[in-house]
DRENDOZA-815356 format. One line per 3 residues: number of its first residue (from 1); their letters; for each residue x, y, z of C-alpha. Coordinates in steps of 0.5 Angstrom, whole numbers, plus 500, padded with zeros to 3 digits. Layout:
// DRENDOZA-815356
NUM) A) X/Y/Z | ...
***
This chain:
// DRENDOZA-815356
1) XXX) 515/489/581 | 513/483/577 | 508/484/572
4) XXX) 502/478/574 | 501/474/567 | 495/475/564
7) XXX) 489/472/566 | 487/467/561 | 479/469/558
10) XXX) 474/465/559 | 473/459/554 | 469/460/548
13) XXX) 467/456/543 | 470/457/537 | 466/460/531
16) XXX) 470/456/526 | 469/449/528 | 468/444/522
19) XXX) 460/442/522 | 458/435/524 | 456/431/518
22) XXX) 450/431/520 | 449/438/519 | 451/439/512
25) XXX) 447/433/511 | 442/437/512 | 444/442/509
28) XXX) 446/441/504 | 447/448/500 | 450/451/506
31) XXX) 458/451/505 | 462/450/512 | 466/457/514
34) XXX) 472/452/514 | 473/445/513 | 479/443/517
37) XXX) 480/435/516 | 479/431/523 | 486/429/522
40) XXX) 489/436/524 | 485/436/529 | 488/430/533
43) XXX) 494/430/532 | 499/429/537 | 503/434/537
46) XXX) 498/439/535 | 495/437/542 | 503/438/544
49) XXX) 504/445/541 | 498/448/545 | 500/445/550
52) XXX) 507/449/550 | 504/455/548 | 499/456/553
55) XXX) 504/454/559 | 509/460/555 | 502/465/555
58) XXX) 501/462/564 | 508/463/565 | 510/468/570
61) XXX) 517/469/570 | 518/474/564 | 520/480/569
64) XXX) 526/484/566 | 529/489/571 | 530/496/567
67) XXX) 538/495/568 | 536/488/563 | 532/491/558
70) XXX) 537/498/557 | 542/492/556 | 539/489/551
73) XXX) 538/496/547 | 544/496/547 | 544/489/543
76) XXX) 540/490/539 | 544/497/537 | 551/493/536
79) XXX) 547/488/532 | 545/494/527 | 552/498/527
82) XXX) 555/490/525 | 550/489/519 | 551/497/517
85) XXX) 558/498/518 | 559/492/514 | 555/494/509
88) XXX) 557/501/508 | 564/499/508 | 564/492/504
91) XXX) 558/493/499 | 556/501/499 | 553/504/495
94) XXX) 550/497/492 | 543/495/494 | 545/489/499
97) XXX) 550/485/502 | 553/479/501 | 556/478/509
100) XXX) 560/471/507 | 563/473/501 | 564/480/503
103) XXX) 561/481/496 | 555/486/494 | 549/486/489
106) XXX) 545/490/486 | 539/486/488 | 534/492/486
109) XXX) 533/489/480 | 532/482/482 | 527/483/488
112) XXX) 520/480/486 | 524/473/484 | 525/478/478
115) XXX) 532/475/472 | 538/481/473 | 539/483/465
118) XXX) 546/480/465 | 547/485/459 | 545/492/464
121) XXX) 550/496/466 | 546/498/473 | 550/498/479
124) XXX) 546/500/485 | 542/506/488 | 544/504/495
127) XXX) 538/500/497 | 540/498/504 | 543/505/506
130) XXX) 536/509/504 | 532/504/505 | 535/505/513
133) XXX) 535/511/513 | 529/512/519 | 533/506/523
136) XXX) 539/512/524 | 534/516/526 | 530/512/531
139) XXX) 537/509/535 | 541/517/536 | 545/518/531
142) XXX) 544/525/528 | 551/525/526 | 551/520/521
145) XXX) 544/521/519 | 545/527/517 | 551/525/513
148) XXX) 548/520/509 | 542/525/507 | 547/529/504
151) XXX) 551/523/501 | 544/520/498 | 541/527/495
154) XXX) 548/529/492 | 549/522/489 | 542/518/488
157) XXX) 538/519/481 | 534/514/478 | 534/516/472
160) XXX) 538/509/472 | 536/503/466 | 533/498/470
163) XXX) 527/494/471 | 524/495/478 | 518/491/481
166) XXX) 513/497/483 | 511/494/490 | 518/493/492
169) XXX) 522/500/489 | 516/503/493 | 516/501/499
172) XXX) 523/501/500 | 525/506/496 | 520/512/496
175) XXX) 518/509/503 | 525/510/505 | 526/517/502
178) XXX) 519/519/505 | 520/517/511 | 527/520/512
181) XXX) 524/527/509 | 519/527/514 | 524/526/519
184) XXX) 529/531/517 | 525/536/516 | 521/536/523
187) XXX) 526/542/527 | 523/538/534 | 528/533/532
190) XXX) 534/536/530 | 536/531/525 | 539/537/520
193) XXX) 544/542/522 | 542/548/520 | 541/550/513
196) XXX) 543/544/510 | 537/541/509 | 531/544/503
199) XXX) 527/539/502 | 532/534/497 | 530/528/499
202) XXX) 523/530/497 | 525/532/491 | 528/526/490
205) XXX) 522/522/492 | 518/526/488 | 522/524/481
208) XXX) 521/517/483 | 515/517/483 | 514/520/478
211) XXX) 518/513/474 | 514/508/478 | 508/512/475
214) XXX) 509/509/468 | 506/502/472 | 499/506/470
217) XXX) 501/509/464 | 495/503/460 | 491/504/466
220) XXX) 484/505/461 | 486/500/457 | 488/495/463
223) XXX) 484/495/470 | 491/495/474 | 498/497/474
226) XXX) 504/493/471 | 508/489/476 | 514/492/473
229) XXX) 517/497/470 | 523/500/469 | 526/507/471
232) XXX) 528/509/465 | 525/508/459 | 518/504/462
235) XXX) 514/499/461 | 517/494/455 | 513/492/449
238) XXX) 511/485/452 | 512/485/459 | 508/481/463
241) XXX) 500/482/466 | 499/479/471 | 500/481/479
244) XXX) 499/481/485 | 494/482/491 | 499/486/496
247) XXX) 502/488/489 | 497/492/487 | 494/494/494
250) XXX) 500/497/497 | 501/503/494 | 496/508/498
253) XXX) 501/510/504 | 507/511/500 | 503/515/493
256) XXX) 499/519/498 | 504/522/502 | 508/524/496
259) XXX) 501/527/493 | 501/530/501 | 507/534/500
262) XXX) 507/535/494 | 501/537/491 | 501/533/486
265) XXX) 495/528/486 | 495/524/481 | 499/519/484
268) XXX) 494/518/491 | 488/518/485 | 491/513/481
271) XXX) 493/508/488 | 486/509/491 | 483/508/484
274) XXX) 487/501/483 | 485/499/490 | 477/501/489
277) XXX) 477/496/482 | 481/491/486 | 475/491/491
280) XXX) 470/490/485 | 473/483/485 | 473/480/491
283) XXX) 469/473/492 | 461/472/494 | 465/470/501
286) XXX) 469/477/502 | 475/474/500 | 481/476/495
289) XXX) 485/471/491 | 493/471/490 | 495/473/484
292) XXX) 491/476/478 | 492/479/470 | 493/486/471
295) XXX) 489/487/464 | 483/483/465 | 482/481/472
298) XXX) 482/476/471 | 485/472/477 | 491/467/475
301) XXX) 490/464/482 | 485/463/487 | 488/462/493
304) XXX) 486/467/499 | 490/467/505 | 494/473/510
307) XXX) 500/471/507 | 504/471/501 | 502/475/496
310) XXX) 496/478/500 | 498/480/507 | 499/488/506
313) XXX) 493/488/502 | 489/488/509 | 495/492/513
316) XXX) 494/498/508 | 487/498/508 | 486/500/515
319) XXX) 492/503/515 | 489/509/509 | 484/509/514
322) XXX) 488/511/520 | 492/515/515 | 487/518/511
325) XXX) 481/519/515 | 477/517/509 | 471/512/512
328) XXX) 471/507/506 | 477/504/507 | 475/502/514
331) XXX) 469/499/512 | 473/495/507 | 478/493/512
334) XXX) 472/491/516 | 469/486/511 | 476/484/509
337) XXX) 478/482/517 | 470/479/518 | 471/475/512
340) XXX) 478/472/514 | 476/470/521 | 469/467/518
343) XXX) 473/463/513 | 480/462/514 | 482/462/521
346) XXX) 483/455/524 | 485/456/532 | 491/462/533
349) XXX) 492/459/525 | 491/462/518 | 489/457/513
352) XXX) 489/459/505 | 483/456/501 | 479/457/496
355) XXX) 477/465/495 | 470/463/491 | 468/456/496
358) XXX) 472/459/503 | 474/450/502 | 482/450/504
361) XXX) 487/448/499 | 493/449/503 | 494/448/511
364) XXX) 500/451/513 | 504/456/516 | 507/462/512
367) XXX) 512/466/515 | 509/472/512 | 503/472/516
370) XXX) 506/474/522 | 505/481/521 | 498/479/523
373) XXX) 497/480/531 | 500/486/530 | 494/489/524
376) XXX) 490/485/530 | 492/490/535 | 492/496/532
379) XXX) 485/494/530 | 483/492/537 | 482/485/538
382) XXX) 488/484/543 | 486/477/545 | 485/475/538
385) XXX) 493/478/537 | 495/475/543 | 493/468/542
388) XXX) 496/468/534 | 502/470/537 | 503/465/542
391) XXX) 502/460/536 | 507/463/531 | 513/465/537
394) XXX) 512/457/538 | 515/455/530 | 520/460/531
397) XXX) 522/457/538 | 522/450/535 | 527/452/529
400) XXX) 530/458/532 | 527/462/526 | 521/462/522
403) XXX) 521/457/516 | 518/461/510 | 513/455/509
406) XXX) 511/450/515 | 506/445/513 | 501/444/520
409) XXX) 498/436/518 | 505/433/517 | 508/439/523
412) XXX) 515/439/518 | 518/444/515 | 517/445/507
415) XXX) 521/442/503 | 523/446/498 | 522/454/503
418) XXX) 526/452/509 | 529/459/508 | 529/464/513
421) XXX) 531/471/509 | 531/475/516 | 524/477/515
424) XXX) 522/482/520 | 515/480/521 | 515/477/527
427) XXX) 519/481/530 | 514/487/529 | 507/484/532
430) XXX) 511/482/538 | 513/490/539 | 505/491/538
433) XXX) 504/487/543 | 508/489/548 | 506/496/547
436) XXX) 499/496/548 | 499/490/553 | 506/493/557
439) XXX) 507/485/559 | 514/483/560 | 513/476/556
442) XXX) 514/480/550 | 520/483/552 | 522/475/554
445) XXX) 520/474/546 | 524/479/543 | 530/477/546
448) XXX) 529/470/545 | 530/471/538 | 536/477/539
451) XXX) 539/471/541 | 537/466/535 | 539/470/531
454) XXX) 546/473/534 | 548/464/534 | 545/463/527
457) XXX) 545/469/523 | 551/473/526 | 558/472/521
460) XXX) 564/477/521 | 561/481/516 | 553/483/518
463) XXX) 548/478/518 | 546/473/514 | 540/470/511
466) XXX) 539/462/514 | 538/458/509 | 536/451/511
469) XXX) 532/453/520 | 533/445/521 | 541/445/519
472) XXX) 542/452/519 | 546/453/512 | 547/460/511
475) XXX) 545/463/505 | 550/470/503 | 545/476/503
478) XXX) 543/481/509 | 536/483/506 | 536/491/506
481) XXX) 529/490/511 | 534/487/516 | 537/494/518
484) XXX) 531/498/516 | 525/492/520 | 528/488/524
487) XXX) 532/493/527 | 528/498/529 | 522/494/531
490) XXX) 526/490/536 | 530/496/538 | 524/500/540
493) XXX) 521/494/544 | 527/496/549 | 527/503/548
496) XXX) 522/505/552 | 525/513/551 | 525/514/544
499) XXX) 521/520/540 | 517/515/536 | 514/513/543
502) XXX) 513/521/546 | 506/523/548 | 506/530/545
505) XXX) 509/526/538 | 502/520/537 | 503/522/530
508) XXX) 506/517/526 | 504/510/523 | 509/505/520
511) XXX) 508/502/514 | 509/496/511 | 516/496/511
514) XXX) 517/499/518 | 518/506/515 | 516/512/520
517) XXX) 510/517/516 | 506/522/519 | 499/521/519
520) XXX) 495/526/515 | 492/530/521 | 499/532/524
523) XXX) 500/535/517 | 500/542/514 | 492/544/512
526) XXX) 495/548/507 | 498/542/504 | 492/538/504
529) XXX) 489/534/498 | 484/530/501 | 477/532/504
532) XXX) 474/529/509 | 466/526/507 | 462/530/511
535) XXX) 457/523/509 | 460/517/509 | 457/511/505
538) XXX) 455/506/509 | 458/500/505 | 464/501/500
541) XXX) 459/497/495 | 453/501/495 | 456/505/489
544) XXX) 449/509/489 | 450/514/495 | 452/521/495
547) XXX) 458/523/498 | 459/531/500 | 466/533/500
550) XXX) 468/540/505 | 465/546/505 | 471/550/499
553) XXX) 467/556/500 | 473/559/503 | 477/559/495
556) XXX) 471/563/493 | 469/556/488 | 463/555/487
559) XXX) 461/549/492 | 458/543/487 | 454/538/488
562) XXX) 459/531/486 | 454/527/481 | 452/520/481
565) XXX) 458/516/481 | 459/512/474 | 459/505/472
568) XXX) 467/503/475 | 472/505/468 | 474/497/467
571) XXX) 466/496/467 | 466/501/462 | 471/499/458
574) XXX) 470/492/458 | 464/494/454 | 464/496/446
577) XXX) 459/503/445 | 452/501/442 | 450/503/436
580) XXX) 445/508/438 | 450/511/442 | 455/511/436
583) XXX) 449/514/432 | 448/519/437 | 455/522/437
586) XXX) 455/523/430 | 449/527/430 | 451/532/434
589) XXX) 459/532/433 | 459/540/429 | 461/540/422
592) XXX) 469/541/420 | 470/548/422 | 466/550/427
595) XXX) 471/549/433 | 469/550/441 | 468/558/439
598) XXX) 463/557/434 | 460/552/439 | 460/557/445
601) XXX) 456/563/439 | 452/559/438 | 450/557/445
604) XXX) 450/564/446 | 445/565/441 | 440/560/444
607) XXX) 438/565/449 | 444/565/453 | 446/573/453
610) XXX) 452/571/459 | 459/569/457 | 459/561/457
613) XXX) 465/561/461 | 462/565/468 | 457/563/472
616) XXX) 450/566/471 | 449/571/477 | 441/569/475
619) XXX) 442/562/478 | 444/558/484 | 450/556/486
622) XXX) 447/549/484 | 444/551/477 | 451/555/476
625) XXX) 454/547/476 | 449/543/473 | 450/549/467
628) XXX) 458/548/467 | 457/541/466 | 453/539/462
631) XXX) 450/543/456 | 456/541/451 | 460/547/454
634) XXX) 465/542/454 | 471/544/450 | 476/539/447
637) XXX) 482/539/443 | 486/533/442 | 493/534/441
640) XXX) 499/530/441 | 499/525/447 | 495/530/451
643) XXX) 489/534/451 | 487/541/453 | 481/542/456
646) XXX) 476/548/458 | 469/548/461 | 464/554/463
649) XXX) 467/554/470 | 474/557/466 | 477/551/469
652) XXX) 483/548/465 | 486/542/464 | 493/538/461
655) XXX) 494/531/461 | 498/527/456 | 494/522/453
658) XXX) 492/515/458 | 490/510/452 | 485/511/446
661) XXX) 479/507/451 | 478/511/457 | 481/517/459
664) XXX) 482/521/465 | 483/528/466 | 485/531/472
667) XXX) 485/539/473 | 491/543/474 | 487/549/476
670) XXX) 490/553/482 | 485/554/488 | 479/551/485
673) XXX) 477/544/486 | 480/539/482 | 476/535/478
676) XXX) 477/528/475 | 474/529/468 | 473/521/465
679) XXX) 471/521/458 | 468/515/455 | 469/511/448
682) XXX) 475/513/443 | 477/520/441 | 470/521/438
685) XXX) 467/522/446 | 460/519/447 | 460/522/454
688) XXX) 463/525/460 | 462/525/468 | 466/530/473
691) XXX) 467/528/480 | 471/532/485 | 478/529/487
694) XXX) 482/535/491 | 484/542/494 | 490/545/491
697) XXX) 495/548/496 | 497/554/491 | 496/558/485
700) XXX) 501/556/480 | 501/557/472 | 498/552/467
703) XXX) 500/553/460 | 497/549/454 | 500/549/447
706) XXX) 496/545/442 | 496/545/435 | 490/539/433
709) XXX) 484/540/430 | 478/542/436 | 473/536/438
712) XXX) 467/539/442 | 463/533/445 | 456/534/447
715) X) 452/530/452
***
């Protein structure tokens, strides 16, 4: 039967009304939450367009029969075949297509509004086809999914020279190879035959990753990662600093997972720890900038906003904590979603101002902000969602597709971003919507822009990107994110069957780029690298709270309490060492010759009879630790590019050489906690701290060869 529209709430004052003259006259020293000027208030057809949209949201003839919606799967499935087919015939294994030339590029190299090198010889990794890996597993098709799987581990390295912007190399590429290894290797899903699968995808994400790595390789001498790197040889002697927002915030899901099922935690580690000194830099009103030096911190542009530059930055904060399950990044997300509505939201519309005084610098519409209702639903503010939506479907439905930039004073298009590249965002808050609302108007919606987009978007070979939305002048590109978003999130609308939906599987979370990863508590224990705080901070600002990590006593490790956390490192660094400090490390630094082992004798001679690398059986666990960090049993030997160190818990560690700043040292230790070791100042160490990081899953083998001189430091 028809579905009833959805009764509309009660009206309600909206928080973000410009105050009265009067009123700032006043108070003089308080800043409006948002100053909209009165003209954008009074506009005829701003008065017309809510108009629209609120007939469009009391409309009652939205319902579709089941005949209708399989139909329309049906559709949308032959639109994807038309894009891939045309893809895999014409332009593989280049990275996109060129539908009107029948062409191919290999736009890796040119994502992030990058300048190819016209003398590299790169020619491709098959951006498109890995990048859509997981679409051919959400609409059936086994057997092609499984054939290239096997082409891409068999074809694919990335041992390639080619300079790659981070943000987008890991939310296409590690996303895609991720997502398709969690896939193929669930035997619900019967994706592989048997034996044909063995974790190659995996090992091939793990590769990758540790290239985009080289992104954090200055990371103590500079508060965030390199916005670009190259896959080969790294950073370059004179890249550029500055990044972004959503840059350097949307690294966690990707990086977490890979430390997840592999082990390996330095790259969970090095994204939370980039997103923790990003939160630093947030304004007195809660709000982020734009775009940033990734060496000072200083932000390049103020601008605060959903859109571009930022959006993912707010998806990943909540989505770590429905991942992760790490209560910080909630509280984040809570401080970050408060802060946009109290200062940017104007109506169902977003504005962009000023991160310091909240005072709009751009009223317009940014088609990236349509992932904005869907954040929004999955946050659990439906009305909120349902209202943005309304007001965003209305631009799509006056132009047929979504503008980059819609100026909502003068209600025109941009005048030189009038582009629609197949952006997928839209589509995907409207999925969410009718998900958690089952109302058919969503239904309605998505084949509204189905049909948009097969009268302006469809040519013989695929799909292309709309150049012009008034004249619509095509452009020769069909974006990877076509096939990998686009597709999917509007095939699952109308799939109401598919394994992502089933009750038994609510497990799976999406990440930027439309890519299926498991959450965290669906995984093996056994491969588990975060625990879960007992205690929780009550404010991710409060750096003084204690925070107690899960009971490891099962490992047979001493449980030690985590100290104090430090002063944040890009703090640290930005400071020079005072000279007391200076002198006190000369005085205790041991004469030439003396050595970690003549250090330990003469630890032993201080009444000390026990072997300074085990616990004293006389003391309590928590004295056990106190002795193990602190006392000088703490052993450091330089070598070249990496350093060796062991403490009385006989714990090692490895790890090359980050920066002659602050360094970080993270154990490779098996079955024992490991332990982020940060030492602060130059080779001479004036100091250290400890923190507990993770669990390793297995034991394995560290070894350590140095050759250089031994440091030992005292605290």
């Amino acid at each position: 039967e028809p579905i009833p529209a959805r009764v509309a709430p009660p009206a309600r004052p909206s928080p973000l009304t410009a105050r009265t003259v009067k009123e700032r006259e006043d108070n003089p020293n308080t800043v409006p939450s948002l100053l909209i000027p009165q003209p954008m208030r009074r506009t005829p057809w701003l008065r017309l367009v809510s108009l629209f949209v609120l007939s469009w949201a009391q409309a009652e003839d939205f319902y579709m029969s089941k005949g209708e919606i399989l139909g329309m799967r049906e559709k949308v499935k032959d639109m994807f075949y038309h894009g891939y087919d045309s893809y895999m015939r014409l332009a593989f294994p280049h990275d996109e297509l060129k539908p009107l030339s029948g062409g191919h590029t290999d736009s890796l190299a040119e994502l992030g509004n990058a300048k190819k090198d016209k003398n590299s010889d790169y020619q491709g990794v098959a951006m498109t086809l890995i990048d859509s890996l997981d679409t051919l597993a959400v609409i059936g098709n086994k057997t092609e999914f499984a054939r290239a799987v096997r082409w891409v581990v068999e074809n694919i390295s990335f041992d390639v020279d080619v300079r790659v912007n981070l943000f987008e190399a890991n939310i296409r590429l590690l996303g895609g190879l991720l997502s398709a290894h969690y896939l193929a290797s669930d035997p619900t899903l019967s994706l592989m035959p048997n034996d044909q699968y063995n974790d190659e995808l995996l090992t091939l994400a793990h590769d990758l990753g540790k290239r985009l790595l080289k992104a954090f390789q200055d990371r103590y001498n500079r508060m965030f990662p390199y916005a670009w790197v190259n896959l080969k040889t790294g950073i370059r002697e004179d890249e550029v600093s500055d990044t972004c927002t959503a840059g350097i915030g949307t690294l966690i899901l990707e990086f977490g997972l890979l430390s997840h099922y592999t082990g390996d935690v330095v790259f969970y580690h090095v994204a939370n720890q980039a997103l923790d000194r990003l939160w630093k830099l947030k304004s007195t009103k809660g709000l982020f900038g734009n775009t940033l030096d990734g060496k000072t911190g200083a932000w390049a542009n103020r601008n605060s906003g959903i859109g571009a530059g930022i959006d993912s930055f707010y998806e990943y904060l909540f989505k770590a904590y429905v991942m992760f399950g790490d209560q910080k990044f909630l509280d984040m997300f809570h401080k970050t979603y408060g802060a946009v509505n109290s200062h940017l939201k104007s109506g169902p519309w977003y504005v962009e101002a000023d991160m310091h005084t909240a005072r709009p610098t751009h009223i317009q519409f940014n088609s990236l902000q349509a992932f904005w209702p869907g954040l929004q639903v999955m946050f659990g503010d439906l009305d909120e969602a349902i209202e943005t939506q309304d007001a965003f479907f209305s631009v799509w439905q006056r132009y047929g597709a979504l503008p980059e930039r819609y100026l909502l004073k003068s209600q025109v298009v941009h005048s030189t971003e009038r582009y629609y590249p197949l952006r997928p965002e839209i589509v995907e808050s409207t999925y969410y919507l009718y998900r958690a609302t089952k109302n058919p108007k969503y239904l309605q919606m998505g084949k509204f822009m189905y049909e948009s987009l097969y009268n302006h978007s469809r040519v013989q070979n695929g799909y292309a990107s709309i150049k012009d939305v008034k004249s619509k002048k095509l452009e020769d590109r069909m974006t990877s994110f076509f096939l990998a978003e686009l597709c999917k999130y509007l095939y699952l609308l109308f799939d109401e069957e598919n394994f992502v939906h089933d009750s038994n599987k609510n497990d799976l979370i999406f990440t930027t780029e439309g890519h299926l990863f498991p959450l965290a508590g669906s995984l093996d224990d056994s491969t588990s690298f975060v625990k879960a705080a007992s205690k929780v901070p009550t404010s991710p600002d409060n750096d003084n709270e204690e925070y107690e990590f899960g009971d490891l006593s099962v490992l047979g490790r001493l449980r030690c309490p985590v100290p104090v956390p430090p002063p944040s490192p890009f703090e640290t660094v930005l400071q020079q060492i005072d000279d007391d400090k200076k002198k006190r490390q000369r005085n205790s630094t041991p004469q030439r010759g003396g050595g970690p082992t003549q250090h330990m004798k003469n630890n032993q001679k201080d009444g000390n009879n026990h072997n300074p690398n085990t616990a004293n059986p006389n003391q309590t666990p928590p004295q056990q630790c106190m002795r193990q960090l602190s006392h000088g049993k703490l052993n450091i030997e330089v070598g070249a590019g990496s350093f060796f160190l062991s403490h009385a818990s006989g714990e090692i560690v490895n790890i090359r050489n980050l920066g002659t700043g602050l360094v970080e040292l993270v154990n490779q230790a098996p079955l024992y906690p490991a332990l982020a070791l940060v030492l602060d100042g130059k080779r001479g160490v004036v100091s250290y701290t400890i923190r507990e990081l993770t669990t390793h899953p297995k034991p394995t083998t560290t070894t350590t060869t140095t050759t250089t001189t031994t440091t030992t430091t005292t605290t």
